[in-house]
N, C-alpha and C positions, 0 to 999 in steps of 0.2 A: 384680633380674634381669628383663630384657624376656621378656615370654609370648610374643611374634613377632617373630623372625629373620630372617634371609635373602629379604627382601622384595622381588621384582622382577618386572620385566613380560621377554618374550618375542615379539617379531614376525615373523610368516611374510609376506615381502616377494616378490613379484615382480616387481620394478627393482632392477638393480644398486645403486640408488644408492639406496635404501630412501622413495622418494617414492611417495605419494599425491597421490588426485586425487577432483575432485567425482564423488560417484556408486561412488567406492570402497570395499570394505568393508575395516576392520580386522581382520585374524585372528591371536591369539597365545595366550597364557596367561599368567594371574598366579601367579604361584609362591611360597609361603612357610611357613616352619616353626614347628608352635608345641611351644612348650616345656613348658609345661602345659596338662589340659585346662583349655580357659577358652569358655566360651558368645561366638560370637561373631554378633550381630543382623543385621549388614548386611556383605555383601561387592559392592562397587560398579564399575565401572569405566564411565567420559563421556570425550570428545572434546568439545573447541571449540574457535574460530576468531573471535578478536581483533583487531583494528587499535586502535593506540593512538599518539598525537601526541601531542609535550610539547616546550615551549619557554617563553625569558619574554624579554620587548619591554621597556624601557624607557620612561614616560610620565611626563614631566618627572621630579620627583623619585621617583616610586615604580616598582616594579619589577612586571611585571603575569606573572604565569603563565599559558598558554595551554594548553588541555589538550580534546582531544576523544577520543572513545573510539565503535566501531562492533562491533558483536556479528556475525557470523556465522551461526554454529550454536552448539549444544546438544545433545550426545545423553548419552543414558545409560541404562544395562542393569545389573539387579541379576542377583547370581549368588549362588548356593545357600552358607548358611552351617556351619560346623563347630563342632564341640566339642571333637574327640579330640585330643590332640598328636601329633604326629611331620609329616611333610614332607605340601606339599600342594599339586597343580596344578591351577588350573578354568582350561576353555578359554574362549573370548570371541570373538564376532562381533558386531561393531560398525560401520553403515551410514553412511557420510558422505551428506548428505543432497546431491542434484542443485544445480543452478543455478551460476551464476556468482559465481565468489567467487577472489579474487587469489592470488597466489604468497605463501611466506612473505617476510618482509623483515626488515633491519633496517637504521637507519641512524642519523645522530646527532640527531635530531630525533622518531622515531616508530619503529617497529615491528610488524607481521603477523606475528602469533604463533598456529602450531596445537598444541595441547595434549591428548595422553593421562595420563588419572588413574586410577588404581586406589586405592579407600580403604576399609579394614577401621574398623568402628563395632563397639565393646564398652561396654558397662553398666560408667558410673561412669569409664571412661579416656579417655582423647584418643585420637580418631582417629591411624591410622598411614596414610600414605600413600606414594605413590610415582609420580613424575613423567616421561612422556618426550615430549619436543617431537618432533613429526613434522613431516619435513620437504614439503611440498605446494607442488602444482605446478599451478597452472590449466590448465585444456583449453580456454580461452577465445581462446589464439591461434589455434585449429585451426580457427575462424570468421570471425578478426579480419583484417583488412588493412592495410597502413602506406598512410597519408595521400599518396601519390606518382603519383596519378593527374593529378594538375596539373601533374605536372615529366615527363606519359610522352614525351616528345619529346627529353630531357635523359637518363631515368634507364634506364639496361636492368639490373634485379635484381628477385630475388626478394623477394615479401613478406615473408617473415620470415627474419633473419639469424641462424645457431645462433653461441653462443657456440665460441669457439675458430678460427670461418673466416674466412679471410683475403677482402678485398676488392680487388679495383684499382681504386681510384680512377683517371679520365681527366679531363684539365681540358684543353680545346683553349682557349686564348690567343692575341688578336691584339691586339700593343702598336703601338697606334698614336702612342707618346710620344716623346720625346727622350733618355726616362731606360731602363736598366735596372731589370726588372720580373720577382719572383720569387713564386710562387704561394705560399700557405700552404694545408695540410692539416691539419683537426680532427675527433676524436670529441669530442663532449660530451654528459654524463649529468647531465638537469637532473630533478632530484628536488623535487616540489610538498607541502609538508605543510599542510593546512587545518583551521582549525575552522570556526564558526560564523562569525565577522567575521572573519577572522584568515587568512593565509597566508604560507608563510615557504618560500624555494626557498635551494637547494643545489645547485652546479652546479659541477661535475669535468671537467676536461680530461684525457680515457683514452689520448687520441693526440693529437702534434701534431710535425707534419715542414714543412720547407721546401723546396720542389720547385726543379727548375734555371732559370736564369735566361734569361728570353725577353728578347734585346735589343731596341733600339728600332730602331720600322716594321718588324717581323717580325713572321711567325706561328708558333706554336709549341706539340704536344700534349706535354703534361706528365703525369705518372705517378706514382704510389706505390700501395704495397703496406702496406695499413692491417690488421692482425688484430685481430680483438675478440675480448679478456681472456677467457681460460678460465674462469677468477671473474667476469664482468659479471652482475651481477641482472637478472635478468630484466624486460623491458619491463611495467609497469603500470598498466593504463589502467580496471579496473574495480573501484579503490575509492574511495568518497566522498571519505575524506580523507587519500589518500598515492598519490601516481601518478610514476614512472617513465618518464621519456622520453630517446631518443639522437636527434642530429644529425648528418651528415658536414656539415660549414661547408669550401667553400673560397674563398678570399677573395685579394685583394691590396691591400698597403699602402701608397697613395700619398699621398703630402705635403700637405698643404694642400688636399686634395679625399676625399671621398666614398668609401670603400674598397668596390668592388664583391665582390659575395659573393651566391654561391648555397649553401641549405640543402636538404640529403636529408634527411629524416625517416625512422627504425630502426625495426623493432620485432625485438626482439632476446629469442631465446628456449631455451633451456638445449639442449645440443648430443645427449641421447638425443632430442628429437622429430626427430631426422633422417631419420625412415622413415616420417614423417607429411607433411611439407612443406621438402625440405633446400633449400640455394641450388644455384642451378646455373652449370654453367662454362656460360660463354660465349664464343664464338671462339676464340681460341687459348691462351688462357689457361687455367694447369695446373687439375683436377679442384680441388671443392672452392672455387674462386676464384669470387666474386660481383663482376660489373662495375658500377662505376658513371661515366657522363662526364656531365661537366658541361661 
């Protein structure tokens, strides 16, 4: 029969959605029962923060695994041990350390993984443990800017786009051809995973619409209403080796020539910092809506 039961952590969260951030402290309690008195040496509780990449290439006949891995943090605090049996709570305050350091991730190639552990040490037994992945959230957009300084003539929106807002896209088009000529609308989410020699991309089309049709020798402003995914990850731009990026691409498909196309560059960031940096309406367009023309 096990000497310690009911083993689990407790977190005192203030976000609804239980994230952490650099510079945060952890606050809960370890909780657990022992059955017998049994001497126990160490009661432990650390936080860390992981990035890890894993893929494998093809090199003639052999298969090669690619594998990098980035540390983070480190922390860890001992907490007072027991001997008696019956039920047992020690509290915990645990300091995420400042600096810049990414959102969690995961994806088919790599992972940004933050980790709490609480681990009981007894003489002569295996450690018992007990794991809860926290969910973290960089503060490093509340600094950062999207790349869109070179399109400000083109682009009127805010730097940072919260997940869930809807955009207008505006495309003004003049066909100077003989053919009919229809715009295309994209988001793409191009995900970079790197080691040391080694990079390998991933890239997702989140939206994509076909605007109305500008005939030929017209002009003509075209339109859509593009939302970004409730669920979109968060934009990634401060880790060594796994970074996160969006595009609005709109473009047109013509035959035997050169398909014109302009790129917006996103930086797209979880829809609570709304009251840090939200998008803003512009002109006549409902609350909430970020303009973009191209």
């Amino acid at each position: 029969m096990p000497s310690i039961k009911d083993f689990y952590l407790t977190f005192e969260t203030t976000n609804e959605d239980g994230s952490y951030s650099e510079g945060d402290t952890i606050v809960g309690t370890v909780n657990f029962k022992l059955t017998t008195n049994v001497s126990i040496n160490t009661l432990t509780v650390k936080a860390k923060g992981d990035a890890k990449t894993k893929w494998t290439e093809d090199i003639g006949d052999y298969v090669m695994t690619v594998t990098s891995k980035k540390r983070y943090f480190k922390v860890k605090d001992y907490l007072i041990g027991v001997t008696l049996k019956g039920v047992h709570t020690f509290e915990f305050r645990l300091k995420l350390p400042e600096g810049s350091m990414p959102s969690s991730f995961k994806g088919e190639n790599g992972k940004i993984v933050y980790m709490f552990e609480a681990k009981i040490s007894k003489s002569w037994w295996w450690p018992s443990k007990v794991k809860r992945e926290i969910n973290f959230i960089s503060k490093t957009f509340q600094h950062c800017t999207a790349n869109i300084d070179r399109f400000k003539n083109a682009v009127r929106c805010s730097d940072l786009i919260l997940t869930g807002e809807t955009l207008s896209v505006v495309s003004k088009i003049c066909n100077s051809s003989s053919k009919n000529t229809r715009p295309k609308f994209k988001l793409e989410q191009n995900t970079v995973y790197r080691s040391k020699y080694h990079t390998k991309n991933s890239l997702i089309i989140l939206f994509k619409e076909v605007g109305a049709t500008v005939r030929p020798n017209s002009e003509r402003t075209v339109s859509c209403q593009l939302k970004i995914p409730d669920d979109a990850i968060s934009t990634i731009h401060n880790c060594e080796i796994i970074s996160v990026e969006y595009y609005i691409k709109v473009y047109l498909d013509i035959s035997f020539a050169f398909d014109p196309e302009v790129v917006f560059p996103l930086v797209i960031v979880p829809s609570r910092c709304a009251a840090i940096q939200p998008g803003e309406a512009v002109g006549a367009y409902p609350p909430g809506t970020t303009v973009v023309t191209s």
